[in-house]
C-alpha positions in Angstrom: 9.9 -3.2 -3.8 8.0 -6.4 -3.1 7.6 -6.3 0.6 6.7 -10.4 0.5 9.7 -11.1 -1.2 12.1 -9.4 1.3 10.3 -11.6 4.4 10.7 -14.7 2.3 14.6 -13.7 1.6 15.0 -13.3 5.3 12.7 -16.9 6.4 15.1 -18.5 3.8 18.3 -16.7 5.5 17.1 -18.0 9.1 16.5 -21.7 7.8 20.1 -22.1 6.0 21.3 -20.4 8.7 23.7 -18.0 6.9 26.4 -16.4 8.9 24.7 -12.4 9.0 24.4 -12.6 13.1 27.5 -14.2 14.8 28.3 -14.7 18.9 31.0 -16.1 20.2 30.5 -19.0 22.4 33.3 -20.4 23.7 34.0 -24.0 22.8 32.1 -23.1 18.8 35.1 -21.2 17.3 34.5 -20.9 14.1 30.2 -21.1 14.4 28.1 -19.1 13.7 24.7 -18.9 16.3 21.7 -16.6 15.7 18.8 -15.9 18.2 15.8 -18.1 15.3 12.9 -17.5 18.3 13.6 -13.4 18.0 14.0 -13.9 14.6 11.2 -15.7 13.4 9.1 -13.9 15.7 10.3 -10.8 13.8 9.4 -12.3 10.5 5.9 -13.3 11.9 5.1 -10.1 13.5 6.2 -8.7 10.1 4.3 -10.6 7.4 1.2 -10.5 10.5 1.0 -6.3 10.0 1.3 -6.6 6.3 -2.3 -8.6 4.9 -4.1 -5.4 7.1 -2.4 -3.0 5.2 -2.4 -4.9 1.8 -6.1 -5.1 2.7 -6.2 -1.8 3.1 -4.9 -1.2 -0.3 -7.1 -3.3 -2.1 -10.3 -1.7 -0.7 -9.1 1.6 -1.4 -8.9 0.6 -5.0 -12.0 -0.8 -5.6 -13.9 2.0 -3.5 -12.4 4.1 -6.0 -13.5 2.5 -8.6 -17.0 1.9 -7.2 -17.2 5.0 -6.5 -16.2 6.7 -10.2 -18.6 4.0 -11.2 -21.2 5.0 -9.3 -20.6 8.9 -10.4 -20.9 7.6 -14.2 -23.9 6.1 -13.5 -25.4 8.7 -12.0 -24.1 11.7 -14.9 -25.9 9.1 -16.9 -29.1 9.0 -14.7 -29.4 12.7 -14.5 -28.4 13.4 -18.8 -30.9 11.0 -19.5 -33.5 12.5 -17.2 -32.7 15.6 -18.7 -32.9 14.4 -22.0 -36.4 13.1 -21.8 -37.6 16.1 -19.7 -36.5 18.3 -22.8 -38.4 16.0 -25.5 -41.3 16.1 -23.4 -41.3 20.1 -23.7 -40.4 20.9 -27.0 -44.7 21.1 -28.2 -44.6 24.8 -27.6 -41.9 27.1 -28.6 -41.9 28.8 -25.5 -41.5 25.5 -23.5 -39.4 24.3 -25.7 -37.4 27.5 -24.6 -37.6 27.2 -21.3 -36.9 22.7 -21.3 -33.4 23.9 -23.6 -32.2 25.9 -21.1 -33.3 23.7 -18.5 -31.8 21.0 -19.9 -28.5 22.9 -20.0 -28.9 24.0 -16.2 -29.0 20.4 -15.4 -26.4 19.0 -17.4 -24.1 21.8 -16.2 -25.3 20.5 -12.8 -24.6 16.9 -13.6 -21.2 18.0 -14.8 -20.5 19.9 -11.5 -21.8 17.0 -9.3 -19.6 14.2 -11.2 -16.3 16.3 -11.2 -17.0 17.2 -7.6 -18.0 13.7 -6.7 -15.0 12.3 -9.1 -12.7 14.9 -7.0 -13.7 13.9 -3.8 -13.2 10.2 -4.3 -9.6 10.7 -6.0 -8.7 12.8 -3.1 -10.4 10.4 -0.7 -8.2 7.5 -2.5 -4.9 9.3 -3.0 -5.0 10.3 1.2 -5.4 6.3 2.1 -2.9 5.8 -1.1 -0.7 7.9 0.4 -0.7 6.8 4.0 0.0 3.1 3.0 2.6 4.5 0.9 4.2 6.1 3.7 3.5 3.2 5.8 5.0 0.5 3.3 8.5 2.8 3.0 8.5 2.5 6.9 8.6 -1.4 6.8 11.0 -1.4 3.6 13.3 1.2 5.3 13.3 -1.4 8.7 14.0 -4.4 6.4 16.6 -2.8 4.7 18.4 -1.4 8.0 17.7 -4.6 9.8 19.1 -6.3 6.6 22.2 -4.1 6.9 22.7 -4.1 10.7 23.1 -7.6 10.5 25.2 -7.7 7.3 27.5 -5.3 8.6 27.8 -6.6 12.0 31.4 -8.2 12.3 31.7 -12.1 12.4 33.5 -12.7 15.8 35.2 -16.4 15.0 37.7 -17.1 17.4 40.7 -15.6 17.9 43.8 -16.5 17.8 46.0 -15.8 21.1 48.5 -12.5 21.0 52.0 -13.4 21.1 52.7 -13.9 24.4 49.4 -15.4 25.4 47.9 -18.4 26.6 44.7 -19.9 26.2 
């Protein structure tokens, strides 16, 4: 649900002035009158707590992705390091012994440390994911019972007297 798109539905509701909030004020049967300063004050305040949030969002995506980038780089760093430690101990058998199984102790250990530091950051990203999920079904669920409150909310335009009575 596009959270923009539901404030821009309810600006262009409060500029035509469509008949979703109705008083009765004697003398205006048959008009409808809706508070526009509580209303557009409502929208602002609305579409003020959203860039934060949206903000909020973006940065959580691309310290996500910085952060997998920078755990790629590094596997990288640390396989190549191990790579040319290896090669440079392979003149002797024994060495060469000795740099294989090194090589595979830190490549294991590179594996460990990117899945552990690829872990953290999904975890990291899905917690702040999460929250401004939670946070953006809070401001749809308001829209949408605001929306309905004052679609629901009966017209009051004029009434007619009782039989009987006088105006």
């Amino acid at each position: 649900m596009d959270i923009l798109a539901l404030i821009e539905e309810l600006e262009v509701m409060g500029e035509a002035g469509e008949r979703w909030y109705t008083r009765v004020i004697p003398g205006f049967i048959g008009k409808s009158v809706m508070n526009a300063e509580e209303f557009f004050d409502l929208l602002h305040r609305l579409r003020s707590a959203l860039p934060e949030e949206m903000n909020v969002a973006n940065q959580v995506s691309r310290d996500r992705e910085r952060i997998l980038q920078e755990a790629h780089e590094e596997r990288a760093k640390i396989l190549g390091a191990s790579r040319e430690q290896a090669q440079l101990l392979v003149s002797n058998d024994e060495i060469a012994k000795q740099a294989e199984q090194r090589a595979e102790q830190i490549l294991d250990e590179a594996h460990v440390d990117a899945q552990a530091i690829r872990a953290e950051a999904e975890t990291w990203a899905r917690g702040i994911v999460e929250r401004l999920d939670n946070y953006v079904d809070r401001i749809s669920a308001t829209i949408d019972k605001t929306r309905k409150a004052l679609l629901t909310e009966p017209a009051i335009v004029g009434s007619r007297p009782s039989v009987g009575e006088e105006d």
